[in-house]
C-alpha positions as CSV (number, residue, x, y, z in Angstrom):
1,X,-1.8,-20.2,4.2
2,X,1.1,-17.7,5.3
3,X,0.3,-14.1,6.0
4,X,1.5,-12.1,3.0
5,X,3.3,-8.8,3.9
6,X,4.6,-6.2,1.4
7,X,8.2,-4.7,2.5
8,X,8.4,-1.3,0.4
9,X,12.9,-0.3,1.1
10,X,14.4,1.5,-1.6
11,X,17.9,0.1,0.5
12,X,18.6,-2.9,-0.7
13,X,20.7,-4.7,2.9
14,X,18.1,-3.3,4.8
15,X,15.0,-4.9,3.1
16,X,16.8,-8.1,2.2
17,X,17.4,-8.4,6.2
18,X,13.8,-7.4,6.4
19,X,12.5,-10.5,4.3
20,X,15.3,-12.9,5.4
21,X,13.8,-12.6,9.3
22,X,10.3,-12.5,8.3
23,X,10.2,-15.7,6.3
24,X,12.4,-17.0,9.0
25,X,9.0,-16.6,11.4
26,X,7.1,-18.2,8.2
27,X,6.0,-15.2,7.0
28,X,5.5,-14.6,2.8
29,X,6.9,-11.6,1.7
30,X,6.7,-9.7,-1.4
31,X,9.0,-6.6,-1.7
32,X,9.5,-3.0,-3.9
33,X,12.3,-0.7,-3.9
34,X,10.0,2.4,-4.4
35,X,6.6,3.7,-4.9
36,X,5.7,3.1,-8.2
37,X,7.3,-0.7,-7.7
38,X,4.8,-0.8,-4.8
39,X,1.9,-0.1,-6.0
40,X,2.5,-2.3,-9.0
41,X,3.5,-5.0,-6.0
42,X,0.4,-4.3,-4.3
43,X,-2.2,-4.8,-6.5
44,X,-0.6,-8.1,-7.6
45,X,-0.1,-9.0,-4.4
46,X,-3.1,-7.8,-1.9
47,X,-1.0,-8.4,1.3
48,X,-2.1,-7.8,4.3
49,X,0.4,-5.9,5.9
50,X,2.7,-3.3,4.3
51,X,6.1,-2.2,6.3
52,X,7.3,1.2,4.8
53,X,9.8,3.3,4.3
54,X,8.3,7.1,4.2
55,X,11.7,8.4,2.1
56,X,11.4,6.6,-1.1
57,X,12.1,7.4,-4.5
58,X,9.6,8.4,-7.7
59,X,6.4,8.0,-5.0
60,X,7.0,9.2,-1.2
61,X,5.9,6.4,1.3
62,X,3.5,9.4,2.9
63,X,1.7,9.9,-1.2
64,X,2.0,5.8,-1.0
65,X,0.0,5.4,2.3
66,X,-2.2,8.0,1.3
67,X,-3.0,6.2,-2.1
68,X,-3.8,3.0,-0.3
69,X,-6.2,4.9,2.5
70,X,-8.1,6.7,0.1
71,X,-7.9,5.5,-3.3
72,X,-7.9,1.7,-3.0
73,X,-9.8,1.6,0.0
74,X,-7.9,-1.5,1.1
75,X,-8.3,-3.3,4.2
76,X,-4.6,-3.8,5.3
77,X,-2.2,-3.0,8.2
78,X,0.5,-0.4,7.7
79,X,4.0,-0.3,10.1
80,X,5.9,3.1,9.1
81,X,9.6,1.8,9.3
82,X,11.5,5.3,9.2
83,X,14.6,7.4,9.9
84,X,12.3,10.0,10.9
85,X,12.4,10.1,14.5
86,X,10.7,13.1,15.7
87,X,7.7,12.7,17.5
88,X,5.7,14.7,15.1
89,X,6.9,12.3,12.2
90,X,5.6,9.6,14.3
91,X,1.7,11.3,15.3
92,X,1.9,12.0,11.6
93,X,2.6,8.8,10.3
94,X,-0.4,7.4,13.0
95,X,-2.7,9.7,11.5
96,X,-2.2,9.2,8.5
97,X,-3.5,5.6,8.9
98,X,0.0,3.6,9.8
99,X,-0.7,0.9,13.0
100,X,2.3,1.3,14.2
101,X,5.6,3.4,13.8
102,X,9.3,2.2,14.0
103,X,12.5,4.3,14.1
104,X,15.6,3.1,12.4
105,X,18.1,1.7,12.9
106,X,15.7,-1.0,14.8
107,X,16.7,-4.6,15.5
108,X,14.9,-7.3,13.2
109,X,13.7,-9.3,16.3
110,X,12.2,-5.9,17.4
111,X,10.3,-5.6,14.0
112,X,9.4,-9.6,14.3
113,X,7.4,-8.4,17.5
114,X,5.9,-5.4,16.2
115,X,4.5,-7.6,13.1
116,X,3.1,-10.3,15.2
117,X,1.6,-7.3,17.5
118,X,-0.3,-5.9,14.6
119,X,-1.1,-9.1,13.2
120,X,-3.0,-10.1,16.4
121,X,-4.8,-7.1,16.0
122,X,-5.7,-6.8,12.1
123,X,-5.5,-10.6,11.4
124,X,-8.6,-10.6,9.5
125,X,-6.7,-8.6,6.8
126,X,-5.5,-11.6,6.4
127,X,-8.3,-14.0,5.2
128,X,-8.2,-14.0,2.0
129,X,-6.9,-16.0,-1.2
130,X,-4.6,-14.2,-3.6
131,X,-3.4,-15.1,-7.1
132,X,-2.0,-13.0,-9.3
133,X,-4.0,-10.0,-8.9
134,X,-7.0,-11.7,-8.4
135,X,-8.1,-11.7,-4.7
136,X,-11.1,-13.0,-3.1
137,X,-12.2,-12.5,0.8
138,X,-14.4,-15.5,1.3
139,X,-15.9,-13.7,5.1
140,X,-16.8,-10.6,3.0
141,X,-18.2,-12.1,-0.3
142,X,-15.9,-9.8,-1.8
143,X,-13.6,-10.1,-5.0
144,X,-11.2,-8.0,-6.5
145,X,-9.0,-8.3,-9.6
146,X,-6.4,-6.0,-9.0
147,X,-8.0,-2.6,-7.9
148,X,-11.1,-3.6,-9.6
149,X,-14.3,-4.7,-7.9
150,X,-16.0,-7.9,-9.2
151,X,-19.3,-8.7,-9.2
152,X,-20.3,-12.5,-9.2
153,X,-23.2,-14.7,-8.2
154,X,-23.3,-16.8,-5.9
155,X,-22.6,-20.0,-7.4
156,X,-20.0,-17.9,-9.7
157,X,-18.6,-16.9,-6.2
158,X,-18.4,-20.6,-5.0
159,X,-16.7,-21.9,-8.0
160,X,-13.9,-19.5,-8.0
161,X,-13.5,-20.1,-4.3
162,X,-13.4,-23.6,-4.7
163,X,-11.0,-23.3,-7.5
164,X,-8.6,-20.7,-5.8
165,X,-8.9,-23.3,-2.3
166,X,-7.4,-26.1,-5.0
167,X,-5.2,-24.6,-7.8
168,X,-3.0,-26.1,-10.2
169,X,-5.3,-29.3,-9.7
170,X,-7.8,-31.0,-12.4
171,X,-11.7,-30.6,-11.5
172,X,-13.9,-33.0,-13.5
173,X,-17.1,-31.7,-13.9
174,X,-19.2,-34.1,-11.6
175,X,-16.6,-33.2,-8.6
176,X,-18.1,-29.3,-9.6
177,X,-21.3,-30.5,-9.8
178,X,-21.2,-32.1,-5.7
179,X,-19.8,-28.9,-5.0
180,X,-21.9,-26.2,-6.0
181,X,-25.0,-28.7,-6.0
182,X,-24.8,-30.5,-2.9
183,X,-28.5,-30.9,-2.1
184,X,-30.4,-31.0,-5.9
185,X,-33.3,-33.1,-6.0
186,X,-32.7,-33.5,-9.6
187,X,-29.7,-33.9,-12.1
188,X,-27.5,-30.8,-12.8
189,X,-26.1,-31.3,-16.3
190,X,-22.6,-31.0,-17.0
191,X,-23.4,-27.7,-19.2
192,X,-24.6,-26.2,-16.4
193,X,-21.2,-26.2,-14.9
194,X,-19.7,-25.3,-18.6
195,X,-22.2,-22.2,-18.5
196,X,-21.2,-21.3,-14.8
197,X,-17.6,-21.2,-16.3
198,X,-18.5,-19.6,-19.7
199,X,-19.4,-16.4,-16.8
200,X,-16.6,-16.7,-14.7
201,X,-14.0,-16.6,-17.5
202,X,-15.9,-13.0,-18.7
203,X,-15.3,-11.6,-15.3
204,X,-11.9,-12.7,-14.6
205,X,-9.9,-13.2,-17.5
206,X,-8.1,-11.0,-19.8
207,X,-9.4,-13.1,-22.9
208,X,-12.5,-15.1,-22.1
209,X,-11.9,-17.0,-25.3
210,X,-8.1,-17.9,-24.4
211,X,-8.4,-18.5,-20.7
212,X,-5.3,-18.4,-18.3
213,X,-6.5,-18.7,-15.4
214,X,-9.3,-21.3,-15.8
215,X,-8.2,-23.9,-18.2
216,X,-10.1,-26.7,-19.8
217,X,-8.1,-30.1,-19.9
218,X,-9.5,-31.6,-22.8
219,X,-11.9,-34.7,-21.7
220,X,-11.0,-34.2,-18.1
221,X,-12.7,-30.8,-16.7
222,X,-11.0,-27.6,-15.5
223,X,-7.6,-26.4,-13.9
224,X,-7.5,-23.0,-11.9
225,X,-3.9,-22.0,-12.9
226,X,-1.5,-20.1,-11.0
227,X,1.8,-20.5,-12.8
């Protein structure tokens, strides 16, 4: 899966050039023109690296970086992309929490480098599965729908994994059954998965009784859904 990173430039040439080079090196990039627009972007998103611009409109990239730091308490790489070129802009920025600072005007190969720097760094950010708000960190046992915590059980946990590893794809209920059950010594009955489900949907979907993202296909079994 490509490494999702956020681009947050309220000038439009400059964060189209952004996006054009980065998914040019096979990058997936989300983007926002200011700081509400980000944070909306974010907790959609969960990328795991941000490039920002500190002078943005309606939120300031210093309130956005702060909100991520202290408020979300997200695990992702920051690169401060900025006109601000004194050095106390830059120890700023650093202490505030950014991984690395770049002055503008900078050359998009430059940037390219300095992602790929971080990356190496803070690539564990990385490993995780997101879908529409809902994001889940398999190495952590973690899972978050938007800036919620969720709390599942272990099979719960598995079966969403499993689901989010395969989306858009039909699951009968014996395929779920191997999966989470791979070494019963007697029979798991279909129910059992229908129950597991019945849980899930509670903790993850809007409407429990009008699923979107886990959908029953009549006579068939279930579909994670992303679209």
């Amino acid at each position: 899966m490509k490494q999702r990173i956020l681009v947050i430039e309220d000038d439009n040439m400059i964060r189209k050039l952004i996006k054009i080079n980065l998914e040019n090196n096979n990058y997936d990039v989300v983007e926002a023109a200011d700081g509400i627009e980000a944070k909306s972007v974010f907790l959609s998103t969960h990328p795991c690296l941000i490039i920002l611009d500190l002078m943005l409109p309606k939120v300031s990239g210093e309130e956005f970086l702060e909100w991520v730091r202290t408020e979300q308490r997200n695990e992702v790489s920051f690169i401060i992309l900025s006109a601000k070129s004194r050095v106390s802009d830059k120890i700023k920025g650093l202490k505030m929490g950014a991984d690395d600072y770049i002055t503008k005007p900078f050359e998009p190969d430059e940037l390219v480098a300095h992602v790929e720097a971080v990356l190496r760094r803070t690539g564990q950010y990385c490993q995780k599965i997101v879908h529409s708000g809902l994001c889940i960190k398999p190495r952590k046992g973690e899972v978050q729908l938007y800036d919620s915590d969720i709390t599942l059980t272990k099979h719960e946990f598995n079966l969403l994994y499993y689901f989010m590893q395969h989306p858009n794809v039909i699951h009968d209920r014996e395929t779920l059954i191997d999966h989470l059950y791979p070494n019963a010594e007697n029979t798991v009955l279909d129910r059992t998965i229908d129950a597991h489900i019945k849980k899930l949907r509670e903790k993850i979907e809007k409407d429990s009784s009008h699923p979107q993202r886990i959908q029953t296909v009549r006579g068939m079994g279930y579909k994670f859904v992303t679209a």
